[in-house]
N, CA, C and O atoms as a MOPAC input file, in Angstrom:
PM7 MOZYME 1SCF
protein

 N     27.04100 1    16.44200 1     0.33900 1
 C     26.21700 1    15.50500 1    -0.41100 1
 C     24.98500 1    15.16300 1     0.44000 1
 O     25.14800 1    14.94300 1     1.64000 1
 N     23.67400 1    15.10000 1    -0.15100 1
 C     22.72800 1    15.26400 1     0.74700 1
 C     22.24000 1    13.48000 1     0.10700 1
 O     22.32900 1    13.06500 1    -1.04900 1
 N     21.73100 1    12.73500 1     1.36100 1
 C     21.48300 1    11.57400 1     1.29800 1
 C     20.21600 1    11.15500 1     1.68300 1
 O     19.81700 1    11.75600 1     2.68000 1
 N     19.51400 1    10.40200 1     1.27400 1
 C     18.15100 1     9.55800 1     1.77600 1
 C     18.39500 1     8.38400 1     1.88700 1
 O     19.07300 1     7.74200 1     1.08400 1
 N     17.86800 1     7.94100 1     2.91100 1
 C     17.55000 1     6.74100 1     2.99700 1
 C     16.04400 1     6.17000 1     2.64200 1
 O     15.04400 1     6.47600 1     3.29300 1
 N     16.04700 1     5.47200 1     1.73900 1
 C     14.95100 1     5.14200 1     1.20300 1
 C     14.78300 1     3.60200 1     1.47300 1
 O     15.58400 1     2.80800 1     0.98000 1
 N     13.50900 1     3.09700 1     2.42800 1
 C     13.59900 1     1.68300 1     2.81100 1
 C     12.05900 1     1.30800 1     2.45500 1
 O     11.10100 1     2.06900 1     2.31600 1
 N     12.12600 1    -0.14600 1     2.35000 1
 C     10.62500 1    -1.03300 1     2.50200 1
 C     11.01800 1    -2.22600 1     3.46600 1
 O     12.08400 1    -2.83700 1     3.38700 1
 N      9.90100 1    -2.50400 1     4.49300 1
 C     10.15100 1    -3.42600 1     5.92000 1
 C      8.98300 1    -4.13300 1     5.71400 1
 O      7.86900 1    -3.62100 1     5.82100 1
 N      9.20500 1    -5.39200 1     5.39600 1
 C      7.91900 1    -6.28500 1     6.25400 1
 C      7.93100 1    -6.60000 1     7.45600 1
 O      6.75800 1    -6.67500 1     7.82100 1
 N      8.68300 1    -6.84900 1     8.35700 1
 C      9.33700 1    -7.15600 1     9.48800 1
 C      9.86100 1    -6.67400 1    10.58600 1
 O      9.80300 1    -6.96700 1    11.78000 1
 N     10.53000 1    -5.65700 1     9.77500 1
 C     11.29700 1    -4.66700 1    10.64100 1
 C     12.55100 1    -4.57200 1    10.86000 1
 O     13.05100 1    -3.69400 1    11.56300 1
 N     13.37700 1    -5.76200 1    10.08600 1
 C     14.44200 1    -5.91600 1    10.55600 1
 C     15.62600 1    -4.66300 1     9.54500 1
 O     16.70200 1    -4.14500 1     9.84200 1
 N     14.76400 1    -4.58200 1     8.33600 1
 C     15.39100 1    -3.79700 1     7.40700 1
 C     14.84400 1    -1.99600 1     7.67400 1
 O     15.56800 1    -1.05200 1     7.35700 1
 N     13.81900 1    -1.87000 1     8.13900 1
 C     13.40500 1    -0.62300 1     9.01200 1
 C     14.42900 1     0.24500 1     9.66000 1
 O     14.81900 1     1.38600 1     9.41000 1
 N     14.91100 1    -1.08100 1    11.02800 1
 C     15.87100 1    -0.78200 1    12.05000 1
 C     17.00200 1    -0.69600 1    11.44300 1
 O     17.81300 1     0.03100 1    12.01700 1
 N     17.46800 1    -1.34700 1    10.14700 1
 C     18.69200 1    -1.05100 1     9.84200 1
 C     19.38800 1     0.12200 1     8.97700 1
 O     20.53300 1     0.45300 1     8.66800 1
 N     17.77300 1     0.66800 1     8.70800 1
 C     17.72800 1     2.11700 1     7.54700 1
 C     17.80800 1     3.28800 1     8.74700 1
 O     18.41500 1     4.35500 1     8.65500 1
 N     16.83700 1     2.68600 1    10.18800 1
 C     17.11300 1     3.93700 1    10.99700 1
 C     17.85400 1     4.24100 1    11.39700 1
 O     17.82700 1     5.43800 1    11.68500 1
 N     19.07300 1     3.48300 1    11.73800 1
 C     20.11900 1     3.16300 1    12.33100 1
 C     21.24800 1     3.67500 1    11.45400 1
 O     22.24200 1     3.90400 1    12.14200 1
 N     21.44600 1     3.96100 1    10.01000 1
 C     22.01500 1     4.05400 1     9.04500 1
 C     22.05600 1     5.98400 1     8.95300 1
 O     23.00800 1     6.75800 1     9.05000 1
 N     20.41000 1     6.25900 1     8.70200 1
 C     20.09900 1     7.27800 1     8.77600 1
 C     20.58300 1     8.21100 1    10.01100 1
 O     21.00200 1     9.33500 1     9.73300 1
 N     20.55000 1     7.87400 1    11.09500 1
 C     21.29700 1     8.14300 1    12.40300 1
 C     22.59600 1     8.61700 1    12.36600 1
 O     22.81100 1     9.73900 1    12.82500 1
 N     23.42100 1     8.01900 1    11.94200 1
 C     24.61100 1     7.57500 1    11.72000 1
 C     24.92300 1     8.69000 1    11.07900 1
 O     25.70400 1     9.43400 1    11.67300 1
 N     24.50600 1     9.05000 1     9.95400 1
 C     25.00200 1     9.57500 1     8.68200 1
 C     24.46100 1    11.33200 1     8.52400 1
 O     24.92200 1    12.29000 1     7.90400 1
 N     23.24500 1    11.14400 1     9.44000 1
 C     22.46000 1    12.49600 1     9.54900 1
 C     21.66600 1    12.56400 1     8.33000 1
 O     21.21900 1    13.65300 1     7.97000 1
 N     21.45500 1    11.52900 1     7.67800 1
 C     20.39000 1    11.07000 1     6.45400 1
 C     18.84100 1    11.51900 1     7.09100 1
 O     18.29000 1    11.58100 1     8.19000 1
 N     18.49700 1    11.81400 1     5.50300 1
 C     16.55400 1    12.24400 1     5.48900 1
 C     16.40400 1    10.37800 1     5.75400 1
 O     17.33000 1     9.58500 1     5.92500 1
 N     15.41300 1    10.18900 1     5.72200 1
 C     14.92600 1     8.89800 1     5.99400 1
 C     13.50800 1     8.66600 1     5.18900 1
 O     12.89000 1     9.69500 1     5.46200 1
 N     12.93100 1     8.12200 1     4.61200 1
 C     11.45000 1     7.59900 1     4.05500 1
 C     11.45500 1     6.00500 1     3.82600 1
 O     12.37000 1     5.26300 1     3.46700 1
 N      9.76900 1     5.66900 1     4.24200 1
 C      9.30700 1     4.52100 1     4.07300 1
 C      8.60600 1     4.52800 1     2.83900 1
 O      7.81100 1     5.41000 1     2.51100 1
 N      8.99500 1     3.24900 1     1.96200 1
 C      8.11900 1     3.22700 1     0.82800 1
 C      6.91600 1     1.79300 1     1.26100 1
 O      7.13800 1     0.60400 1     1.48800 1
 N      5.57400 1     2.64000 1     1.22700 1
 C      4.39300 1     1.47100 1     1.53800 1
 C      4.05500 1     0.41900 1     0.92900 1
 O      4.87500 1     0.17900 1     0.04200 1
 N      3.32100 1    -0.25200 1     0.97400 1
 C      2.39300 1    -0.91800 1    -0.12500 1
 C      0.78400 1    -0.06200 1    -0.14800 1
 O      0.18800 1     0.44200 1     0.80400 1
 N      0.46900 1    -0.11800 1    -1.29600 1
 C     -0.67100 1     0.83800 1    -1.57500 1
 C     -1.77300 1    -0.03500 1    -0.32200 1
 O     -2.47400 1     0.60000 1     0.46600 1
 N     -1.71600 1    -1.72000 1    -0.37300 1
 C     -3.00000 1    -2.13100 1     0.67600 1
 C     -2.18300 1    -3.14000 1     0.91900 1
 O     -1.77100 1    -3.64700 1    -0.12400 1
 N     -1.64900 1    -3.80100 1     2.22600 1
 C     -1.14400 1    -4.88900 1     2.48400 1
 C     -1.73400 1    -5.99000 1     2.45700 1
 O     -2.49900 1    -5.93000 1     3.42000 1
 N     -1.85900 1    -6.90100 1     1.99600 1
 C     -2.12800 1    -8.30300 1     2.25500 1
 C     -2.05800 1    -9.13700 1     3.08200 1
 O     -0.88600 1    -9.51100 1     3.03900 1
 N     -2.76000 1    -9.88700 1     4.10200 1
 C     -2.52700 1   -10.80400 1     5.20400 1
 C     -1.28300 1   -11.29400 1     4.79700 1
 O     -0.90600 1   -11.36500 1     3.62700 1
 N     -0.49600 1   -11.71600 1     6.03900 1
 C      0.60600 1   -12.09600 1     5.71700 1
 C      1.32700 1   -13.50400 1     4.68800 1
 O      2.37000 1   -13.43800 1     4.03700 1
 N      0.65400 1   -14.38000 1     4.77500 1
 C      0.64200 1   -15.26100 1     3.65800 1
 C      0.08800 1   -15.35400 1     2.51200 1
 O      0.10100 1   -16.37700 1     1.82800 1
 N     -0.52000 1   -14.14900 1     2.16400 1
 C     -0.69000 1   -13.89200 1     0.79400 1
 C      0.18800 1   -13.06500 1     0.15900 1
 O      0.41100 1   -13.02300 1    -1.05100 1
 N      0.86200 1   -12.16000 1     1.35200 1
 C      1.64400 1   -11.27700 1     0.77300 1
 C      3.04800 1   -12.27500 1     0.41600 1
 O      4.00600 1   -11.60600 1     0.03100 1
 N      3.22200 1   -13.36100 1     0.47300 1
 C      4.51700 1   -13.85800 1     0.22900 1
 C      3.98700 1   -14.97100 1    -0.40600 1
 O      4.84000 1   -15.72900 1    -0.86600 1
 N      2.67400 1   -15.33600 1    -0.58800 1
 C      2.39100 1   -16.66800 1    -2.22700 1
 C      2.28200 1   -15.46600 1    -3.11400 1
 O      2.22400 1   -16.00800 1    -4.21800 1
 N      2.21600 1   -14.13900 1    -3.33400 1
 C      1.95400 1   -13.34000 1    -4.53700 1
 C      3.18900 1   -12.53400 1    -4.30800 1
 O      3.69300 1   -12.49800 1    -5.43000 1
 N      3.68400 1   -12.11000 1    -3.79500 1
 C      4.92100 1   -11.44900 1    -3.61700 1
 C      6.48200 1   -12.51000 1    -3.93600 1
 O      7.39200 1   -12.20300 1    -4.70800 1
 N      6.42900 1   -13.30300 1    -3.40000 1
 C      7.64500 1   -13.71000 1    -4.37500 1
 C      7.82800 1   -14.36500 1    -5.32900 1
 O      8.98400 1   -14.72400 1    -5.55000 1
 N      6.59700 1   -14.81900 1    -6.37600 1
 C      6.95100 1   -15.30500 1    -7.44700 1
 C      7.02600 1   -13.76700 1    -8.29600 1
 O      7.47800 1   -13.81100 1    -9.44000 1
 N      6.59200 1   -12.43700 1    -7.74800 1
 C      6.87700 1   -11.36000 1    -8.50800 1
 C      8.09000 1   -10.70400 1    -8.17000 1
 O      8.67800 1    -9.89700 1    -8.89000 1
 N      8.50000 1   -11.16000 1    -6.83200 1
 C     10.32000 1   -10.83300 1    -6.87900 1
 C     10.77000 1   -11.69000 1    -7.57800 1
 O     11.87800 1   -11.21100 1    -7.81700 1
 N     10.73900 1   -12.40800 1    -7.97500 1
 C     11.49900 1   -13.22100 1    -8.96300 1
 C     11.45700 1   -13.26400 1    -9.85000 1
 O     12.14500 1   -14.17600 1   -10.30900 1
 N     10.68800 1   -12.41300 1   -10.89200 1
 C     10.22200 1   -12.34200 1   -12.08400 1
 C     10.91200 1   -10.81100 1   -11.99100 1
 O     11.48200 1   -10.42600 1   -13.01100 1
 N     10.89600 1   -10.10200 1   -11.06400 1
 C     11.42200 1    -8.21000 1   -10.95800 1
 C     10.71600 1    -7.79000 1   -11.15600 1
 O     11.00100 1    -6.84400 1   -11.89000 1
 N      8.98500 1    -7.89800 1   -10.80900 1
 C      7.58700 1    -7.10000 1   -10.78500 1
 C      7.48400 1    -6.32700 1    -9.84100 1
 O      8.03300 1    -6.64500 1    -8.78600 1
 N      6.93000 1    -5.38200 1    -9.90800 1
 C      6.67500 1    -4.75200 1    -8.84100 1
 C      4.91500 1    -4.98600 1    -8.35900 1
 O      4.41600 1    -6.04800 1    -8.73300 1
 N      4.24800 1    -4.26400 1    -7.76100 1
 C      3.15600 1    -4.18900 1    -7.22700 1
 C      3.16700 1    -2.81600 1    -6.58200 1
 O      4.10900 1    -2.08200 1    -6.28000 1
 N      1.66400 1    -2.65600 1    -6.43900 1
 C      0.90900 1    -1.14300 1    -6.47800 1
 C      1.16200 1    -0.36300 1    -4.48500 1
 O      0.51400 1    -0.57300 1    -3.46000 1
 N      2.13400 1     0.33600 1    -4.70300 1
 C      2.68700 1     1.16400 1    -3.62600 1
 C      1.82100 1     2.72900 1    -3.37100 1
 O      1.04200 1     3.32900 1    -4.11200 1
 N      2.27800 1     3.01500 1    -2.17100 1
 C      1.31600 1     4.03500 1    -1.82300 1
 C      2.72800 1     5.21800 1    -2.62700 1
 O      3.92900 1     5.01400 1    -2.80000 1
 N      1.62000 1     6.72500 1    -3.02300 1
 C      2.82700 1     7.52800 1    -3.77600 1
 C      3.91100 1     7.93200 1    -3.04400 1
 O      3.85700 1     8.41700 1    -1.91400 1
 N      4.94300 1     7.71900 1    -3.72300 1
 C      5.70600 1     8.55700 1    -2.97200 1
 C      6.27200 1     9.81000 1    -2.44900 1
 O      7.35800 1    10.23500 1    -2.84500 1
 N      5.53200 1    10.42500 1    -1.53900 1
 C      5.93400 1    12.09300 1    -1.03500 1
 C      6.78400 1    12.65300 1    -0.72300 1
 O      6.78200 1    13.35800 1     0.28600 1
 N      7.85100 1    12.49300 1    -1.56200 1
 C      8.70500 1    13.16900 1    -1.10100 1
 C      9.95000 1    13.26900 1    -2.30400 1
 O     10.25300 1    12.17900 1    -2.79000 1
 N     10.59300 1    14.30700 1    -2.75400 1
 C     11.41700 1    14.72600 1    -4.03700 1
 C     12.55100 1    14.19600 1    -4.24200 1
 O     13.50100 1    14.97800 1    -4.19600 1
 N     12.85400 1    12.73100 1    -4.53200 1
 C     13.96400 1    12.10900 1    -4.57800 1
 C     15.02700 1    13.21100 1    -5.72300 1
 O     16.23200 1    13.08300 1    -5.50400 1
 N     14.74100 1    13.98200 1    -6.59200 1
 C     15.46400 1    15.18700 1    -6.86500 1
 C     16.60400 1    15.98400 1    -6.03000 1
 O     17.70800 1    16.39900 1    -6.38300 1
 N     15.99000 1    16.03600 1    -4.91800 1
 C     16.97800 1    16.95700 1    -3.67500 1
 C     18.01600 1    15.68300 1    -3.41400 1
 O     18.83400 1    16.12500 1    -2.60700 1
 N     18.25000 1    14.73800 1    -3.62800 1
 C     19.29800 1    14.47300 1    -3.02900 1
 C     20.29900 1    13.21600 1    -4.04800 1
 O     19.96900 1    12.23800 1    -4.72000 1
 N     21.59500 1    13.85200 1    -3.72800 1
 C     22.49400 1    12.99400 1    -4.33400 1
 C     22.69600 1    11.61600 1    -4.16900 1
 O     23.20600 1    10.85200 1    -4.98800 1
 N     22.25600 1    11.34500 1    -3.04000 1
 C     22.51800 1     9.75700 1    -3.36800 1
 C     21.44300 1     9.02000 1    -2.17100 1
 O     21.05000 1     9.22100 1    -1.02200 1
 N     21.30200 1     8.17300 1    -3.14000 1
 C     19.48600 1     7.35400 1    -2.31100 1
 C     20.48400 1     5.95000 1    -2.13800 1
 O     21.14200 1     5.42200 1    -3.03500 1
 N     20.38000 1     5.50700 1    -0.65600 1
 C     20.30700 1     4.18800 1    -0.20300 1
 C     19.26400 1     3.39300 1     0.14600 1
 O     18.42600 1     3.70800 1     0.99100 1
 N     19.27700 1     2.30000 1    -0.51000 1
 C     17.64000 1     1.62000 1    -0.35100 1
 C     18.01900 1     0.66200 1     0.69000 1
 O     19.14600 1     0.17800 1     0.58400 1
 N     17.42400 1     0.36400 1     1.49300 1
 C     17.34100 1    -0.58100 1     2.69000 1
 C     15.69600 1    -1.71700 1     2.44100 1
 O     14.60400 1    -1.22400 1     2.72700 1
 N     15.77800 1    -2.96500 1     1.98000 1
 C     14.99800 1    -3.88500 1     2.07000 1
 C     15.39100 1    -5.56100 1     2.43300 1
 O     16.50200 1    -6.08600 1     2.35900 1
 N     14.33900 1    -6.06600 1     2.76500 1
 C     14.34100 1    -7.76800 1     2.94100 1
 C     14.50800 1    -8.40800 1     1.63500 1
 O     14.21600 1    -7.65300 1     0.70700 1
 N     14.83600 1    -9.40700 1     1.34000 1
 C     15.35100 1   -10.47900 1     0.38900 1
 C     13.84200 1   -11.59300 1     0.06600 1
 O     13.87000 1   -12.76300 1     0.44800 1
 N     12.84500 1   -11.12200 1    -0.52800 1
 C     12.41400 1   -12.39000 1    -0.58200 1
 C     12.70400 1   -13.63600 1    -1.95900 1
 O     12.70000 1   -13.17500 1    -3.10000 1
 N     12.85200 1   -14.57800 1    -1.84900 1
 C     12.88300 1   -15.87900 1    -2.80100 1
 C     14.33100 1   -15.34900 1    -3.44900 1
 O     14.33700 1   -15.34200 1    -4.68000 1
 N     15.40700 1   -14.95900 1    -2.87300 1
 C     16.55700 1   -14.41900 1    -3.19400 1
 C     16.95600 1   -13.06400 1    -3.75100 1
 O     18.09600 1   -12.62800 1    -3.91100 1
 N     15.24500 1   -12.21200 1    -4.13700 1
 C     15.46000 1   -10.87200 1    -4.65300 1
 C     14.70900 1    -9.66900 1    -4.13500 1
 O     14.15500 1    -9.92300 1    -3.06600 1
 N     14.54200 1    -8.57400 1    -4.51900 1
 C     13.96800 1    -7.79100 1    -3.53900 1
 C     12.86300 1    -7.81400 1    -4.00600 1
 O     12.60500 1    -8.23300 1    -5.13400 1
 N     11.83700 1    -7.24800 1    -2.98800 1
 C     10.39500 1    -7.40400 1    -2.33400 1
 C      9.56400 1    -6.55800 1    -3.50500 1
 O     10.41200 1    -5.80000 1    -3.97300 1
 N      8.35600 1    -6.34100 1    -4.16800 1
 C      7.94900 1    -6.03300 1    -5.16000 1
 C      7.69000 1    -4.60400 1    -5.04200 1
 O      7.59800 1    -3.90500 1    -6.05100 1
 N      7.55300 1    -4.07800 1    -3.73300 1
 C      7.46100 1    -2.57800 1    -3.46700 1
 C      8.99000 1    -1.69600 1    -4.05500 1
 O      9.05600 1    -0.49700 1    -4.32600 1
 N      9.96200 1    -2.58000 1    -4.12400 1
 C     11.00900 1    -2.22300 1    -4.13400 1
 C     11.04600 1    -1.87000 1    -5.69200 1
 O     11.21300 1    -0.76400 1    -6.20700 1
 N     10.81900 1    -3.26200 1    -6.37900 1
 C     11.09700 1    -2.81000 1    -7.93600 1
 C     10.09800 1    -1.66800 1    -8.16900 1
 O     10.54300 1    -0.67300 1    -8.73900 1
 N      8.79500 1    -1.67800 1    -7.80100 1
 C      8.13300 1    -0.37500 1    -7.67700 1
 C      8.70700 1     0.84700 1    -7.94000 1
 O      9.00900 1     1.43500 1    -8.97900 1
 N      8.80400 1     1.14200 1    -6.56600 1
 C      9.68000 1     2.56400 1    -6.13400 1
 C     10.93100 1     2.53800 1    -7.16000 1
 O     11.19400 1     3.71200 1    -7.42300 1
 N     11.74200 1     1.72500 1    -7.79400 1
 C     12.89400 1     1.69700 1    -8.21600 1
 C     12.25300 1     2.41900 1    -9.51700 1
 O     13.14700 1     3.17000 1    -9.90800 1
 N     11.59600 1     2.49800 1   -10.02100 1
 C     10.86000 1     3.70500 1   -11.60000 1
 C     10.98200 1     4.94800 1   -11.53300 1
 O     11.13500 1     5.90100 1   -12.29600 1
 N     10.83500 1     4.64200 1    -9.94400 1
 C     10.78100 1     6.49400 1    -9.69100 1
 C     12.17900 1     6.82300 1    -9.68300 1
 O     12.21400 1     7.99500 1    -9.30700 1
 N     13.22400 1     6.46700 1    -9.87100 1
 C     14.58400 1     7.30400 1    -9.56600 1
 C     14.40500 1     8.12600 1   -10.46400 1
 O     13.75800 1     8.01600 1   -11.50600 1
 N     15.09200 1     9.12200 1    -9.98500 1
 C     15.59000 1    10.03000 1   -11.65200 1
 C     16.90600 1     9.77200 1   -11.50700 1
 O     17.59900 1     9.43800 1   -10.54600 1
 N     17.21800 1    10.10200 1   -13.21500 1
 C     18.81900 1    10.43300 1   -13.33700 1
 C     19.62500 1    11.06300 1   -13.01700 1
 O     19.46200 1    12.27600 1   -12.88800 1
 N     20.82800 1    10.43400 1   -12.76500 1
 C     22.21500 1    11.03000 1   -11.90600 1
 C     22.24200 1    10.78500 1   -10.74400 1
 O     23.21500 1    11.24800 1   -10.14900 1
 N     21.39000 1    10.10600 1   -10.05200 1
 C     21.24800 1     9.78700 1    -8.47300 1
 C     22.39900 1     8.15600 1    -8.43700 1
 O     22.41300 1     7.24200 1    -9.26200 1
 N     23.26400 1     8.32200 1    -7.12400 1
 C     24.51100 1     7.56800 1    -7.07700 1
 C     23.26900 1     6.58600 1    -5.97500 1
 O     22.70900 1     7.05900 1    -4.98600 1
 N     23.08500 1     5.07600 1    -6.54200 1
 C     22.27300 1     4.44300 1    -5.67400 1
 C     22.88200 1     3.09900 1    -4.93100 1
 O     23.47200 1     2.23500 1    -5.58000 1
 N     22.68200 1     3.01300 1    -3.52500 1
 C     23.56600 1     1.69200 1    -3.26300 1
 C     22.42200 1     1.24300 1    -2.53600 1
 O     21.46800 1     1.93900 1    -2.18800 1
 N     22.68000 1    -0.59000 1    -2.23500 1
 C     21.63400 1    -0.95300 1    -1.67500 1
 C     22.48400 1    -1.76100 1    -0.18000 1
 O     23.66400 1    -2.02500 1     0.05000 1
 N     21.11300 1    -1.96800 1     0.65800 1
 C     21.54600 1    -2.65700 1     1.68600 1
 C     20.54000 1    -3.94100 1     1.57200 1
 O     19.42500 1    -3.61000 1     1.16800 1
 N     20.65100 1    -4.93800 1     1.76400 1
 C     19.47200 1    -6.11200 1     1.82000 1
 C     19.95000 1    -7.17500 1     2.83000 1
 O     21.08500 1    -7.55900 1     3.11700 1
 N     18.60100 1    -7.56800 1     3.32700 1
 C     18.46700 1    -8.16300 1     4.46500 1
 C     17.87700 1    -9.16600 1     4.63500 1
 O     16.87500 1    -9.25800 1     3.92700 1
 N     18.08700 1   -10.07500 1     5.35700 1
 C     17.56800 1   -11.92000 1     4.97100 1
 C     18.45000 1   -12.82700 1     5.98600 1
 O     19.60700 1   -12.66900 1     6.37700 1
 N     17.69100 1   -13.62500 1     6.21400 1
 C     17.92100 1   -15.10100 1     7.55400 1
 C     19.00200 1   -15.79900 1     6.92800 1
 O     19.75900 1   -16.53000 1     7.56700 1
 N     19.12300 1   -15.54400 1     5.37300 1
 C     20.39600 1   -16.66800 1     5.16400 1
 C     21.20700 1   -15.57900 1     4.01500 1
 O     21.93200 1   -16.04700 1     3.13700 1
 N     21.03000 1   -14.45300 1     4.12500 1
 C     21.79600 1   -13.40400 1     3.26100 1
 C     22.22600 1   -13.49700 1     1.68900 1
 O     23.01200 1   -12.88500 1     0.96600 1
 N     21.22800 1   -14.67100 1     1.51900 1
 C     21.00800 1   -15.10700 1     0.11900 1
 C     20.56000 1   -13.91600 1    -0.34900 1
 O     19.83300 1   -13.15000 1     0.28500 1
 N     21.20100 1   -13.65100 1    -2.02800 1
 C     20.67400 1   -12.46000 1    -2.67900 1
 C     21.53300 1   -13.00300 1    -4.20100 1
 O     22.62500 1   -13.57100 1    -4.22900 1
 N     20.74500 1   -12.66600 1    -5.28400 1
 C     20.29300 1   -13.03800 1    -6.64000 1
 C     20.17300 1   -12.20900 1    -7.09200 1
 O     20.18700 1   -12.26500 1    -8.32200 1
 N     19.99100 1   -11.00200 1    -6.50000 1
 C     19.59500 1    -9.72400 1    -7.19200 1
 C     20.42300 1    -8.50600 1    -8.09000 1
 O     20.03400 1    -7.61700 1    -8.84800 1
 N     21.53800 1    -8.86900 1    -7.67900 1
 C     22.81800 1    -7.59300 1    -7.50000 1
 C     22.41600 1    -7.47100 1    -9.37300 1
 O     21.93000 1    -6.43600 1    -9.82800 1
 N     22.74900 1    -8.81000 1   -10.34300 1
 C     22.98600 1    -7.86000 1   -11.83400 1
 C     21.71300 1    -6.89800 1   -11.87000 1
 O     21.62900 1    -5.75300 1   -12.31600 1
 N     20.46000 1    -7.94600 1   -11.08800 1
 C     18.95300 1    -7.10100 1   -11.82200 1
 C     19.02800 1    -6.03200 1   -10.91400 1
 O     18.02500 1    -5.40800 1   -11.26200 1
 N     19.55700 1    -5.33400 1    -9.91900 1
 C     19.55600 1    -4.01600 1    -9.56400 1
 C     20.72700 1    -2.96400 1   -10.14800 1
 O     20.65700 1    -1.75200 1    -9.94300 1
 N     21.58800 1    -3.46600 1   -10.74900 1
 C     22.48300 1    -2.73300 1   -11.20500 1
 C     21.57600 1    -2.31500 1   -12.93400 1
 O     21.35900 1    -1.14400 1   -13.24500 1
 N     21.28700 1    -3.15500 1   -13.57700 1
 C     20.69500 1    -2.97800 1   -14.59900 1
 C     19.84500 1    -1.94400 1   -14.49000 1
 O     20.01700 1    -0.93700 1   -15.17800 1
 N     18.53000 1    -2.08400 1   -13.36900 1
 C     17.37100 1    -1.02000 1   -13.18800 1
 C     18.41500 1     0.32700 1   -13.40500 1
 O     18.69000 1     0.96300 1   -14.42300 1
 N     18.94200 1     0.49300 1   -11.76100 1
 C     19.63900 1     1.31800 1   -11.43300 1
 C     20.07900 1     2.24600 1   -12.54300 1
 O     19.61900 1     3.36500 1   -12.77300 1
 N     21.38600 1     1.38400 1   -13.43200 1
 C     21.81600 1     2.14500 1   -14.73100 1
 C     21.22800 1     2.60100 1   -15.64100 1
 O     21.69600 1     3.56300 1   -16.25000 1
 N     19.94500 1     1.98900 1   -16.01100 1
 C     18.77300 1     2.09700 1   -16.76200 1
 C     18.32400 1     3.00000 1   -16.91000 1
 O     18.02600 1     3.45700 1   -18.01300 1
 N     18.11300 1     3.61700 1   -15.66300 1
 C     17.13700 1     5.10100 1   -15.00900 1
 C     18.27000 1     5.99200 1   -14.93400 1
 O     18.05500 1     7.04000 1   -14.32500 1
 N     19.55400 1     5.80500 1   -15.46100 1
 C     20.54800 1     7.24700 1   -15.68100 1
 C     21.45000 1     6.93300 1   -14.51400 1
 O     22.58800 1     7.35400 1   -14.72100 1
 N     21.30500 1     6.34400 1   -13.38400 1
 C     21.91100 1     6.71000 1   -12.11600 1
 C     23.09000 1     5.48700 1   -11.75800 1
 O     23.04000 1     4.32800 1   -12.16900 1
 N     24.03700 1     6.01700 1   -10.97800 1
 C     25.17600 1     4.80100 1   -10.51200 1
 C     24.96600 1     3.73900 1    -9.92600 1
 O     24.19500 1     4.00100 1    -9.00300 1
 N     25.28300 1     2.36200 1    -9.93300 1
 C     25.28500 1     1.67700 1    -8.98500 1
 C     25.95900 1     1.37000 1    -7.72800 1
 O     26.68900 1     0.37900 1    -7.73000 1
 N     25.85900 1     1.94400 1    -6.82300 1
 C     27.05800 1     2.60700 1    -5.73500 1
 C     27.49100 1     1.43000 1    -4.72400 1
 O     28.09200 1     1.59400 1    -3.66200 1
 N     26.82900 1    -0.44800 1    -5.57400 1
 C     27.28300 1    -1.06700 1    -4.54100 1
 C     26.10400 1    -1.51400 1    -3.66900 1
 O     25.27400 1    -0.78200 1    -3.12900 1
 N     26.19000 1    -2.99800 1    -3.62600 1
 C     25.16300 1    -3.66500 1    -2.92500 1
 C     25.76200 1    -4.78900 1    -1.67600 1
 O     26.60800 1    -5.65800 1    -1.88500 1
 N     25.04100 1    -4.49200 1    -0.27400 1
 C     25.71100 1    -5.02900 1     0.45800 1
 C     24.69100 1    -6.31100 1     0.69200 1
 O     23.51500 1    -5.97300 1     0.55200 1
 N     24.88600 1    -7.74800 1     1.02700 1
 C     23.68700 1    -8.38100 1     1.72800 1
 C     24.34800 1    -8.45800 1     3.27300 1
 O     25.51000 1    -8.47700 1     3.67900 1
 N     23.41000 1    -8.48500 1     3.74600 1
 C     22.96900 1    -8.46100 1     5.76700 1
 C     22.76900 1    -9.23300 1     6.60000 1
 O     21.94500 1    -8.57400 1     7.23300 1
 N     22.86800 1   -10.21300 1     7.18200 1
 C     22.46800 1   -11.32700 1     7.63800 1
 C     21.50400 1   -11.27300 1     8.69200 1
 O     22.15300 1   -10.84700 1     9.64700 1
 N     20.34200 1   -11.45800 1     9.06300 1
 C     19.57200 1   -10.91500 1    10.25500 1
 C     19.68600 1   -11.84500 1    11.14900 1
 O     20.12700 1   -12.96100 1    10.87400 1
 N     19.26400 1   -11.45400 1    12.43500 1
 C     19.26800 1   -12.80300 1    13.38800 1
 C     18.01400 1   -12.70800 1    13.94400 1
 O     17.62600 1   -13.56200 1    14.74100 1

């Protein structure tokens, strides 16, 4: 079964935990961008009232054939209890039949998200393989 790890990091803390994963497992690895970042406090007064709504915002493309592989693990941060807007982004692009689990990451491992990622997930054809939250320190 051939695996990706598919992550978005503001921080880094969810980065290190996709590389670390990827390591582990002998996983492909990719970063999904933001098309232009925003100083940092703009990126979180406009970024989490659109995680919380399940918007996404405009990401750089993604290069690389999520096709080749059976099962995509997404690795991201938690903002305002749900994931980060790059995330719902990239989440359009799945194709169907891909088995998807998530990892998410956050100071108080608060997460809100699990029905609205299982929904996307199933939506786009593919499994929900299971969502873990992370606690960072």
């Amino acid at each position: 079964m051939k695996t990706l790890i598919l992550y978005y990091s503001y921080s880094g803390h969810a980065k290190a935990l996709a590389e670390q994963a990827a390591a582990a497992a002998g996983a492909a690895i990719y970063e999904i961008k933001d098309a232009k970042r925003p100083p940092k406090v703009l990126t979180f007064l406009m970024g989490c009232p659109l995680s919380i709504m399940g918007k996404g915002w405009s990401i750089a493309p993604l290069e690389i054939d999520l096709e080749a592989y059976d099962e995509i693990q997404v690795y991201a941060p938690i903002w305002a209890g749900n994931v980060p807007p790059a995330i719902n982004s990239a989440l359009a692009f799945l194709p169907a039949g891909k088995a998807v689990a998530y990892t998410l990451v956050s100071l108080s491992g608060a997460c809100k998200a699990e029905e609205r990622l299982r929904t996307v997930t199933e939506g786009r054809g593919c499994t929900f393989a299971g969502l873990a939250n992370v606690k960072s320190t």
